[in-house]
C-alpha positions as YAML, in Angstrom:
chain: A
units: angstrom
residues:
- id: 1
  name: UNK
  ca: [10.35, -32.88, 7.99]
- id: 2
  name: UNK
  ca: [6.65, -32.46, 8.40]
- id: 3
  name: UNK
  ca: [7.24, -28.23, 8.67]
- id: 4
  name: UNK
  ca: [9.37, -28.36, 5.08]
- id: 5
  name: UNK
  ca: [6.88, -30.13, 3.37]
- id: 6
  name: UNK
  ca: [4.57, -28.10, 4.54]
- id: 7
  name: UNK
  ca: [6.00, -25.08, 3.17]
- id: 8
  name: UNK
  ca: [6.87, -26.52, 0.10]
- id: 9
  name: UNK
  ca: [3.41, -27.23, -0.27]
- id: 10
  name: UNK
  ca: [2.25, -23.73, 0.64]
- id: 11
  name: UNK
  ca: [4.68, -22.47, -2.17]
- id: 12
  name: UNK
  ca: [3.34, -24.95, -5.10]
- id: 13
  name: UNK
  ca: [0.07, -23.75, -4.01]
- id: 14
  name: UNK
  ca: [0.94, -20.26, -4.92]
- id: 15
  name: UNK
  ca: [2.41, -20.70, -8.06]
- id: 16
  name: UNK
  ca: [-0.63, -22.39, -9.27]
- id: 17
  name: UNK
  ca: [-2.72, -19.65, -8.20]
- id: 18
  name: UNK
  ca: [-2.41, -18.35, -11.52]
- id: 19
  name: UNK
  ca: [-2.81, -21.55, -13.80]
- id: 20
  name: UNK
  ca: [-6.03, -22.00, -11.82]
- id: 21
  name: UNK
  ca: [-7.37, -18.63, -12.22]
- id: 22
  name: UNK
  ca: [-9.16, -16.60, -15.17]
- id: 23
  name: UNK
  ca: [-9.92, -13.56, -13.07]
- id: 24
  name: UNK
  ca: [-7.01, -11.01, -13.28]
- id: 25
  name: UNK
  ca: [-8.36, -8.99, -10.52]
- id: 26
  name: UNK
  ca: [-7.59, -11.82, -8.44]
- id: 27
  name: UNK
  ca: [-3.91, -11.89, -9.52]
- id: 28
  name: UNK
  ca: [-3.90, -8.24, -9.05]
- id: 29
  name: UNK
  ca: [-5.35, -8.45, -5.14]
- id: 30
  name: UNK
  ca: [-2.50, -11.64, -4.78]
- id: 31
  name: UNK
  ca: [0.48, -9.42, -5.95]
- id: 32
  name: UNK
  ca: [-0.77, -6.19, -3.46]
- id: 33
  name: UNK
  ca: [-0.98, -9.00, -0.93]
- id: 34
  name: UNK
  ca: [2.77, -10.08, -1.22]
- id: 35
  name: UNK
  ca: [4.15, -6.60, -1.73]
- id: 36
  name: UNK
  ca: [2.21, -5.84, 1.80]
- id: 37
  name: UNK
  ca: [3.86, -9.50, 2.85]
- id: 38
  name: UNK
  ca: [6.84, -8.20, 2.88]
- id: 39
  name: UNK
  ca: [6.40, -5.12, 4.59]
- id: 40
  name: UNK
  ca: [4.86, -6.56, 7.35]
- id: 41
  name: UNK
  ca: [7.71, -9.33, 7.33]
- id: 42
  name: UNK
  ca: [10.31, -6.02, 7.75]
- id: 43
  name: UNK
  ca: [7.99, -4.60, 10.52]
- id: 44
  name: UNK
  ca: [8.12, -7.91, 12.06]
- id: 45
  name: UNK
  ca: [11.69, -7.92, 12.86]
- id: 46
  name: UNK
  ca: [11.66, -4.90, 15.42]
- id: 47
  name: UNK
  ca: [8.01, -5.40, 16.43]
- id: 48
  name: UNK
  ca: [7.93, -8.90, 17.04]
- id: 49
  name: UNK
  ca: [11.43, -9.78, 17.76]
- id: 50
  name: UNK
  ca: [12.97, -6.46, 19.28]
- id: 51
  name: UNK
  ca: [9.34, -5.53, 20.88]
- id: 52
  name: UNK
  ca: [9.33, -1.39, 19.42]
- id: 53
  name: UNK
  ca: [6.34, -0.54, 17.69]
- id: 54
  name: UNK
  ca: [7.77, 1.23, 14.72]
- id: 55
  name: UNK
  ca: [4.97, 3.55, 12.79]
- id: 56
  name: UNK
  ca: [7.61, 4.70, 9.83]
- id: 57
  name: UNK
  ca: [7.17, 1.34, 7.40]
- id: 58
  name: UNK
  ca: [5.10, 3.44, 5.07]
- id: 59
  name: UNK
  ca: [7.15, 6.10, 4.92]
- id: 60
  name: UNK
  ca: [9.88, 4.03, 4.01]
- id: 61
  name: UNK
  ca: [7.96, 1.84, 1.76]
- id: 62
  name: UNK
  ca: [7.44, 5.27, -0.14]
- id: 63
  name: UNK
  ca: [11.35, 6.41, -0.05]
- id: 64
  name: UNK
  ca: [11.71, 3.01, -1.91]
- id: 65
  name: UNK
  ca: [8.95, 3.38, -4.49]
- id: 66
  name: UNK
  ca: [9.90, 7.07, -5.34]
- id: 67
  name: UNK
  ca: [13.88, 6.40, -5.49]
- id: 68
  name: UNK
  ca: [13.54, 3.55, -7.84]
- id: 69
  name: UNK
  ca: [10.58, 5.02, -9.91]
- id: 70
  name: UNK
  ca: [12.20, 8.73, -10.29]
- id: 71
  name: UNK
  ca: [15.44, 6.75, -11.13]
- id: 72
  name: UNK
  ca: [13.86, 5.00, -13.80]
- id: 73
  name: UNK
  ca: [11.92, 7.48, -15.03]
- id: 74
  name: UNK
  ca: [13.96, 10.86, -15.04]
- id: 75
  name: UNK
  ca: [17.28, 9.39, -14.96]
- id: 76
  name: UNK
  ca: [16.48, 6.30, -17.20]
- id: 77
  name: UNK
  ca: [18.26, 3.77, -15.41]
- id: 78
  name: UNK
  ca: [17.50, 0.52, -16.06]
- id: 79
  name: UNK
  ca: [15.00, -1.10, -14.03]
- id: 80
  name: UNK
  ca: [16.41, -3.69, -12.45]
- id: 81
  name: UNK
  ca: [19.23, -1.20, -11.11]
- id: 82
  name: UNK
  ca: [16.59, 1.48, -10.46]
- id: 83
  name: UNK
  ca: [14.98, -1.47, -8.03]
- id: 84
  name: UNK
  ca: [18.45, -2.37, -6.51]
- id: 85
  name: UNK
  ca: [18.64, 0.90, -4.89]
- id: 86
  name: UNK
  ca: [14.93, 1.35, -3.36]
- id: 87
  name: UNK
  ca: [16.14, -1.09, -0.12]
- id: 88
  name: UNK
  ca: [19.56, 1.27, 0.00]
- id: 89
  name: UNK
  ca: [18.13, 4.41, 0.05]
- id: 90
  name: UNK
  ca: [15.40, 3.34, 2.66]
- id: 91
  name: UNK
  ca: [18.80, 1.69, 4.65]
- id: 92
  name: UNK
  ca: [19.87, 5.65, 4.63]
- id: 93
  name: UNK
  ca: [16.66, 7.03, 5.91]
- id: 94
  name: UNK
  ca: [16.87, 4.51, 8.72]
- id: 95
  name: UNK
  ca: [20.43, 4.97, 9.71]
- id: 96
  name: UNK
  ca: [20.05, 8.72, 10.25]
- id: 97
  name: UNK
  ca: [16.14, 8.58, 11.42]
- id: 98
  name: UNK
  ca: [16.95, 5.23, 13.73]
- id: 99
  name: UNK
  ca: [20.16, 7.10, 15.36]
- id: 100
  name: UNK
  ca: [18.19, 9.58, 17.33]
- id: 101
  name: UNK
  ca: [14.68, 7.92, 17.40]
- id: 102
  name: UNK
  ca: [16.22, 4.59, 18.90]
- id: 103
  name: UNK
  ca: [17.50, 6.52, 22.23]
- id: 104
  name: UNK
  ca: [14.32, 6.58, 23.44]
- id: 105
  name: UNK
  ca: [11.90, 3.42, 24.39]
- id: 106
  name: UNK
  ca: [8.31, 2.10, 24.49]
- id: 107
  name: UNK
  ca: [5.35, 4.32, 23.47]
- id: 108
  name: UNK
  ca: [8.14, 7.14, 22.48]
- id: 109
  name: UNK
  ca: [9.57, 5.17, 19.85]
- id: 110
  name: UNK
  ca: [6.39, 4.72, 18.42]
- id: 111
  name: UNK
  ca: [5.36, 8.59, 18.40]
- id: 112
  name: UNK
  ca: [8.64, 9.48, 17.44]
- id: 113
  name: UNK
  ca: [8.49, 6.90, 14.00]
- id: 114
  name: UNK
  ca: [5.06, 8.56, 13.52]
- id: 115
  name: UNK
  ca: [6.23, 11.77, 12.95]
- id: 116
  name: UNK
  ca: [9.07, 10.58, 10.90]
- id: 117
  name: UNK
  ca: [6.04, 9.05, 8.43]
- id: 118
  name: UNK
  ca: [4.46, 12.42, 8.66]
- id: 119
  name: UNK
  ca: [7.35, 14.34, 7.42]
- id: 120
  name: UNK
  ca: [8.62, 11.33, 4.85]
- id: 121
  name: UNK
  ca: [4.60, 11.83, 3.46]
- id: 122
  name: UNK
  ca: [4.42, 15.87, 3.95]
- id: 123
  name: UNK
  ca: [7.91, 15.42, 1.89]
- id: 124
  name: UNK
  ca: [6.18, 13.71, -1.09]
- id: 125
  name: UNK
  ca: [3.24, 15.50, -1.23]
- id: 126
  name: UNK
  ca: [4.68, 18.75, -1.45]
- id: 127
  name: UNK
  ca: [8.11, 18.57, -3.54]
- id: 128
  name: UNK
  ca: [6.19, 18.76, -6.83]
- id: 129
  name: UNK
  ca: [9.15, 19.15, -9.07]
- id: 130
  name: UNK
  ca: [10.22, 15.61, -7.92]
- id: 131
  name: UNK
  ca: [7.72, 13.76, -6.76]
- id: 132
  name: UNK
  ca: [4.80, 15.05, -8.93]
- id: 133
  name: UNK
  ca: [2.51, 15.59, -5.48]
- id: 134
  name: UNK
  ca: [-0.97, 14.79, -5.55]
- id: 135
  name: UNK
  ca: [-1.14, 13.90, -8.96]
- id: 136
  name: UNK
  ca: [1.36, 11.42, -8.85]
- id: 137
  name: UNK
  ca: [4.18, 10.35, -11.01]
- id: 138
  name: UNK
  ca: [3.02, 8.46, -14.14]
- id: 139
  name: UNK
  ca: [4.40, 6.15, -16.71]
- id: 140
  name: UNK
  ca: [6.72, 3.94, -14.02]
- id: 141
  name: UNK
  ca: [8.36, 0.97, -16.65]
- id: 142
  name: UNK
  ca: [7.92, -2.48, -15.74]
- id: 143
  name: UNK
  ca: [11.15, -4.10, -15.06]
- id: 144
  name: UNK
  ca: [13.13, -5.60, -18.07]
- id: 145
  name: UNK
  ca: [11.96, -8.61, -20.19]
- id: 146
  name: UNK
  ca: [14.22, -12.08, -19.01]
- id: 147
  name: UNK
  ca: [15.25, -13.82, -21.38]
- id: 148
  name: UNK
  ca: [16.34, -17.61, -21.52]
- id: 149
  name: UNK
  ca: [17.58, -18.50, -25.13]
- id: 150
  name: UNK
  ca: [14.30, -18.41, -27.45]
- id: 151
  name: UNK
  ca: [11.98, -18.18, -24.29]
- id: 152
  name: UNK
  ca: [11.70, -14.39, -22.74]
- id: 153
  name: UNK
  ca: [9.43, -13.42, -19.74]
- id: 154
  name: UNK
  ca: [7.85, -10.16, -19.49]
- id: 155
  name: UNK
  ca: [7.06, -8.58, -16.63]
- id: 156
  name: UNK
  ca: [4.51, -6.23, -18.31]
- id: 157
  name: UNK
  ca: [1.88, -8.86, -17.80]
- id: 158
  name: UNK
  ca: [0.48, -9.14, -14.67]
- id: 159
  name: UNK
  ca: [0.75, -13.41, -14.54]
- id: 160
  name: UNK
  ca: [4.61, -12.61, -14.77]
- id: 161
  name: UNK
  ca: [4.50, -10.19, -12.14]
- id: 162
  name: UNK
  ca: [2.94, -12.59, -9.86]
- id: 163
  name: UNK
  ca: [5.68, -14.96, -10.21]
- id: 164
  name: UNK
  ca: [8.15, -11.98, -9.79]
- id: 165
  name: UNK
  ca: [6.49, -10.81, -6.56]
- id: 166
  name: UNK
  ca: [6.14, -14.28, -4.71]
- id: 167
  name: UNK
  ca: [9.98, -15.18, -5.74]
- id: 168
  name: UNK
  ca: [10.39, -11.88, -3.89]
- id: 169
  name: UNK
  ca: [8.37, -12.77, -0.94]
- id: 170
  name: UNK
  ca: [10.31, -16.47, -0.63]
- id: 171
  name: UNK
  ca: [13.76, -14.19, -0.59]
- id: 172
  name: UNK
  ca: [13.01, -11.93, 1.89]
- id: 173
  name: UNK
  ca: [11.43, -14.64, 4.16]
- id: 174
  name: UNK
  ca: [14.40, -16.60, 3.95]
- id: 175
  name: UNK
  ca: [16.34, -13.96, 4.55]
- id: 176
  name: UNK
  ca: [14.07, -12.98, 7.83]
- id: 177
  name: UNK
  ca: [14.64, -16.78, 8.71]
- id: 178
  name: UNK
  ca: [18.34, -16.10, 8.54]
- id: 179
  name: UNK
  ca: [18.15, -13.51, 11.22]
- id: 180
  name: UNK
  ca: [15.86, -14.31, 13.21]
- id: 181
  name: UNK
  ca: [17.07, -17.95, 13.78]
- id: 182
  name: UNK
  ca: [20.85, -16.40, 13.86]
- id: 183
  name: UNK
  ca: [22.83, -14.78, 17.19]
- id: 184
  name: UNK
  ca: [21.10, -11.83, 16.18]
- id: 185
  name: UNK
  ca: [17.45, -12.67, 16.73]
- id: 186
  name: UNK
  ca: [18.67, -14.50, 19.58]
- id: 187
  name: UNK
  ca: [19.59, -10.78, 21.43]
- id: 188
  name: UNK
  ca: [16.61, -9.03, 19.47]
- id: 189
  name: UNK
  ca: [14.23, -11.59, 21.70]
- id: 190
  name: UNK
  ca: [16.60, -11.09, 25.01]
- id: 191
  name: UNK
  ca: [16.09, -6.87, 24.43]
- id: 192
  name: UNK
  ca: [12.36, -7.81, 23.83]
- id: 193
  name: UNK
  ca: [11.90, -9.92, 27.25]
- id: 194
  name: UNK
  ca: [14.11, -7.50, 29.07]
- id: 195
  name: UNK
  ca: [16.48, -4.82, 27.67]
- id: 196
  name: UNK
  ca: [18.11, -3.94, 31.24]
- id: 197
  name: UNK
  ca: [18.90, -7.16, 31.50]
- id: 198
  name: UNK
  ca: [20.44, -7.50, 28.60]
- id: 199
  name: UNK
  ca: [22.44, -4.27, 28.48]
- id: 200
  name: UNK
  ca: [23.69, -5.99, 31.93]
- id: 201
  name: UNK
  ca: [24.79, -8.73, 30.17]
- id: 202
  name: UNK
  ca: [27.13, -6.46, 28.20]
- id: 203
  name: UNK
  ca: [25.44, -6.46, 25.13]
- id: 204
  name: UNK
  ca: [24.62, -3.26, 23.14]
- id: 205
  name: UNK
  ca: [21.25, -3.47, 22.58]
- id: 206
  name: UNK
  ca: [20.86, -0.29, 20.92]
- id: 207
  name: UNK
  ca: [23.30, -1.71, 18.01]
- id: 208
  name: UNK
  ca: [20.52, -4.17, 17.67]
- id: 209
  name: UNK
  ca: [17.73, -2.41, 17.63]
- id: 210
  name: UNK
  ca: [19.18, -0.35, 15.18]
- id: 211
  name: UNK
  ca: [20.00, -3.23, 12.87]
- id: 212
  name: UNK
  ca: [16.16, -4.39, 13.23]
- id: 213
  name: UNK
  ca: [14.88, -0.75, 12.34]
- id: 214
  name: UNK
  ca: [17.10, -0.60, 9.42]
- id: 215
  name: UNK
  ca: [16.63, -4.47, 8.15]
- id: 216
  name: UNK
  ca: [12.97, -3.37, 8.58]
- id: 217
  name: UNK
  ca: [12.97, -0.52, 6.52]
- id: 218
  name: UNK
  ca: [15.42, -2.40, 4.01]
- id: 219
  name: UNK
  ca: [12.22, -4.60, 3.57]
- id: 220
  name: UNK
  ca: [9.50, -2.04, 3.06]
- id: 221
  name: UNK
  ca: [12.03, 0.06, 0.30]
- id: 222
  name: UNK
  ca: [12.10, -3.35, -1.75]
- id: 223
  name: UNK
  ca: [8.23, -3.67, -1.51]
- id: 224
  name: UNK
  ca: [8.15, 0.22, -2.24]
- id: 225
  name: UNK
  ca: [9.88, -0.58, -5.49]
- id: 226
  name: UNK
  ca: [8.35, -3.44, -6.48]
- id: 227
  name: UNK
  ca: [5.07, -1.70, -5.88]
- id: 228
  name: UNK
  ca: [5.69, 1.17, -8.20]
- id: 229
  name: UNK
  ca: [6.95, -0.78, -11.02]
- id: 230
  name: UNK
  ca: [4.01, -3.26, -10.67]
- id: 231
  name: UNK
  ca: [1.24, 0.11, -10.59]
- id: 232
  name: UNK
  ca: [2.97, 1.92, -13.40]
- id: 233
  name: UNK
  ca: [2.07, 5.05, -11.13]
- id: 234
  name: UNK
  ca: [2.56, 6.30, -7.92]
- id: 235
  name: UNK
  ca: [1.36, 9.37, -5.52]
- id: 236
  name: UNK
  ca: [2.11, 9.50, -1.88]
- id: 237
  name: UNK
  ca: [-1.41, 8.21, -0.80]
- id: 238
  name: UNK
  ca: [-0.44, 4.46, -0.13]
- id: 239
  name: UNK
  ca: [2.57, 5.45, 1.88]
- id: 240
  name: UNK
  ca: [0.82, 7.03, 4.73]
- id: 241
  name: UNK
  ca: [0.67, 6.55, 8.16]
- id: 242
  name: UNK
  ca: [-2.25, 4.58, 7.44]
- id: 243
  name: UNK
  ca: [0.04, 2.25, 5.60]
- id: 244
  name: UNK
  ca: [1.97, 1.89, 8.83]
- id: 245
  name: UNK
  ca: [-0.58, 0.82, 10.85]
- id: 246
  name: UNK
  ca: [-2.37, -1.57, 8.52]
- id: 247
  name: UNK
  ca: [1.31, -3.40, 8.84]
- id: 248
  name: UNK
  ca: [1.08, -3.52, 12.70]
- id: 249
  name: UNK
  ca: [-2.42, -4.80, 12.48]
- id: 250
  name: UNK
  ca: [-1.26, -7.18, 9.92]
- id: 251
  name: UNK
  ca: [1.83, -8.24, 12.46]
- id: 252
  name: UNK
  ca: [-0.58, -8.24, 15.30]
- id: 253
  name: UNK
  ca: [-3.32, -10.25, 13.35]
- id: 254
  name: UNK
  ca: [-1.32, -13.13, 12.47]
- id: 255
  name: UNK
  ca: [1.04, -13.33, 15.48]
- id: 256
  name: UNK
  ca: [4.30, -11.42, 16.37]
- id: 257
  name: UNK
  ca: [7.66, -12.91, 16.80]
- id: 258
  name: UNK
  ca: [6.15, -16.00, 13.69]
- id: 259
  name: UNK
  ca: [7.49, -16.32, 10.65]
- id: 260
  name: UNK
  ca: [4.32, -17.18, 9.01]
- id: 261
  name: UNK
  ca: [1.84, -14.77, 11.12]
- id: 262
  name: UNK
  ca: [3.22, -11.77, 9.18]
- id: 263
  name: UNK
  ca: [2.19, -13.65, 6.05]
- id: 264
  name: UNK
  ca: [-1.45, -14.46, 7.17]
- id: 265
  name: UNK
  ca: [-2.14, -11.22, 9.01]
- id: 266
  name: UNK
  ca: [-1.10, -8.87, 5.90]
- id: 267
  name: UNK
  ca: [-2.94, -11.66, 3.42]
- id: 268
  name: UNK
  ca: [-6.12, -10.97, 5.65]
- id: 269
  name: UNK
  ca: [-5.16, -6.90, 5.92]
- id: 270
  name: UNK
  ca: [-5.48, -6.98, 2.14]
- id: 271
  name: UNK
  ca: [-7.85, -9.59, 1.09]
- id: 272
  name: UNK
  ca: [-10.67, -9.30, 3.64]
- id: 273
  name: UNK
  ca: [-11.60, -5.40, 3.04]
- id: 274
  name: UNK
  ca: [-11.98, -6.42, -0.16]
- id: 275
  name: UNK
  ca: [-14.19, -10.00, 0.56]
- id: 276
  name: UNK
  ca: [-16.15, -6.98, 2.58]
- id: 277
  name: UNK
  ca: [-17.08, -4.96, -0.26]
- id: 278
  name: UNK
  ca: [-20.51, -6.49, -0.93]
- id: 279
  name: UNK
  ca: [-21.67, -4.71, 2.59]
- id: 280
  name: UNK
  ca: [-20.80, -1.52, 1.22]
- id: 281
  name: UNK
  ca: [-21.17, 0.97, 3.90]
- id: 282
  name: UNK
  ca: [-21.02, -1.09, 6.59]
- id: 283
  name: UNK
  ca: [-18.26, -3.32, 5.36]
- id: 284
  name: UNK
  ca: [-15.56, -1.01, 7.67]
- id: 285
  name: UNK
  ca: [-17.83, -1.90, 10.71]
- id: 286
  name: UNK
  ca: [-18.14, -5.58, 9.91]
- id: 287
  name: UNK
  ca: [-14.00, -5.23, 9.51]
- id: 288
  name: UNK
  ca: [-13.55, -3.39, 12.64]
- id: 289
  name: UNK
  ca: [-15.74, -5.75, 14.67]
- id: 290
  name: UNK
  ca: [-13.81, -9.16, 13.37]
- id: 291
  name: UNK
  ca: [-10.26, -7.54, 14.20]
- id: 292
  name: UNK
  ca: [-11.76, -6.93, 17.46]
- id: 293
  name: UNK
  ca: [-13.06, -10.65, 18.22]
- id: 294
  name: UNK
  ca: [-9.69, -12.14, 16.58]
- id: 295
  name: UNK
  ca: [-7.97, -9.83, 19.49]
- id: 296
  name: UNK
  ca: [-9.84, -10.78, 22.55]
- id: 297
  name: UNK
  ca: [-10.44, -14.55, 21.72]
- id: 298
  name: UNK
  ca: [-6.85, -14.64, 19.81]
- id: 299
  name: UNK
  ca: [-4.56, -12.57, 21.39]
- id: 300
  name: UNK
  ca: [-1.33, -14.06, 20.39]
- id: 301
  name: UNK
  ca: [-2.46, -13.79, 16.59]
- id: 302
  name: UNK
  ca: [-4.42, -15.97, 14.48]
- id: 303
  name: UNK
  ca: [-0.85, -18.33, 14.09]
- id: 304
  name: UNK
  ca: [-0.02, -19.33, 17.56]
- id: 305
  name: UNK
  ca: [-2.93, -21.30, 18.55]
- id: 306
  name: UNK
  ca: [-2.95, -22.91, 15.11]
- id: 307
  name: UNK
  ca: [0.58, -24.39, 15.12]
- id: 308
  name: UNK
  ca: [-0.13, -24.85, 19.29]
- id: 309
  name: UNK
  ca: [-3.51, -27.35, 17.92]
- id: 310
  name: UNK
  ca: [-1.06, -28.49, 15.33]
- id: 311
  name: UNK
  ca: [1.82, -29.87, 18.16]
- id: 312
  name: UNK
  ca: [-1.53, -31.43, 20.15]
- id: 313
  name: UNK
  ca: [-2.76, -33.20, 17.76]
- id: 314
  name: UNK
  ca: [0.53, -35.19, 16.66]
- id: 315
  name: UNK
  ca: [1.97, -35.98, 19.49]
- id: 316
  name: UNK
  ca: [-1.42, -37.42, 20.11]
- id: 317
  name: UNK
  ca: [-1.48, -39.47, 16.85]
- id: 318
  name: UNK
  ca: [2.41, -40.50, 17.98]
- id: 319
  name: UNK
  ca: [0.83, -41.95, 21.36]
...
């Protein structure tokens, strides 16, 4: 009881967020934040659950942006469609990129998602007739006005995006509660504590993996989409390998195999370099050297030991 209200609290504190504040750039840093919530929630599923690092979330973050922006752009399909298919083309790219890269395990999974972002980005930057490069593609729509008899949101303003982007966030974490609490992330955790073991068992556990690197990249397309429609223009810059690793930090920073680390870890991934800015130059060292203290003195994640103090504490107030 004491976990739902919890997170029903959590969620009327973020859709107050923008009653209670007059700064837009604020708004603007808490939509970035959820977008990147949700592709760390993806990467979550086969690195925290399944145990493979996977290094490919911003590439397929940026299969997602570009197929729903070029759709609504050059083929003027509505928005809302146009947004439909970012997850489904992404769920393409990792059926026929997961096939081969998922025969192989540990550290080689990792270098072999790499190079996947490397082409996905190499891709983007140089197919100028599609993509636009470098320069980007411009004038990405917002998605379509809803309307509810005389009452009609837009999702041209920013307030309206935020809403749009945290009921986003709530679906997809539901959904990641679905599988991960299901038979499914049952055998994801079994592969992660010991795949011979459960191959031995007679399950195929490269079935599963597969169905976390696709879920995962199912996740990062949707943020991909929402993320160009939100910008309004897009270049291949944010969907780097760079990208990629800010989402295992993120993972890694607020705990792996949590629902709610993922959540925390991209919030901080986001936020802090930003918080950071008033050291200017040294703001990347003062960054660096806090990831590496949360590491050694929190190396579970920043979650973990705060739901751990949580469990102490209660069952001390039951006694």
């Amino acid at each position: 009881m004491f976990k739902k209200l919890a997170i029903l609290a959590v969620i009327l504190a973020a859709a107050l967020v923008p009653q209670v504040t007059t700064v837009n750039y604020f708004i603007h840093l808490a939509v970035l934040a959820m977008i990147f919530m949700i592709v760390a929630q993806g990467a979550n599923v086969i690195q925290g659950y399944a145990g493979y690092v996977s290094i490919a979330q911003g590439a397929f973050m940026g299969i997602g942006a570009y197929t729903s922006a070029l759709l609504a752009v050059k083929a003027e399909w509505p928005v809302w469609l146009a947004l439909g298919m970012a997850p489904l083309a992404s769920i393409v790219a990792a059926l026929i990129c997961g096939y081969p890269s998922l025969r192989v395990k540990g550290h080689y999974f990792a270098i072999v998602t790499l190079a996947i972002n490397m082409v996905v980005f190499t891709v983007l930057i140089n197919w100028m007739s599609l993509t636009g490069g470098e320069p980007g593609l411009p004038g990405i729509p917002a998605p379509e006005p809803i309307g509810f008899g005389e009452y009609e949101i837009a999702f041209d303003k920013r307030r309206n995006f935020y809403y749009l982007a945290l009921a986003a966030l709530i679906g997809c974490t539901a959904l990641t509660a679905a599988v991960v609490r299901s038979r499914v992330g049952r055998v994801l955790q079994a592969i992660r504590q010991n795949e011979t073991f459960t191959e031995a068992a007679g399950v195929s556990a490269w079935r599963y993996k597969l169905f976390a690197f696709v879920f995962s990249a199912a996740l990062a397309g949707f943020a991909g989409g929402l993320y160009a429609h939100y910008m309004g223009f897009i270049n291949p810059s944010p969907f780097s390998a760079d990208t990629s690793l800010n989402t295992i930090l993120a993972v890694i920073l607020g705990g792996s195999g949590t629902l709610s680390g993922p959540i925390i870890g991209a919030a901080l991934t986001v936020v802090l370099p930003e918080m950071l800015r008033v050291a200017e130059i040294y703001r990347l060292i003062v960054y660096g050297l806090l990831l590496i203290v949360v590491m050694i003195f929190m190396p579970r994640g920043l979650v973990p030991p705060v739901v751990d103090l949580a469990r102490r504490w209660f069952s001390a107030k039951r006694m």
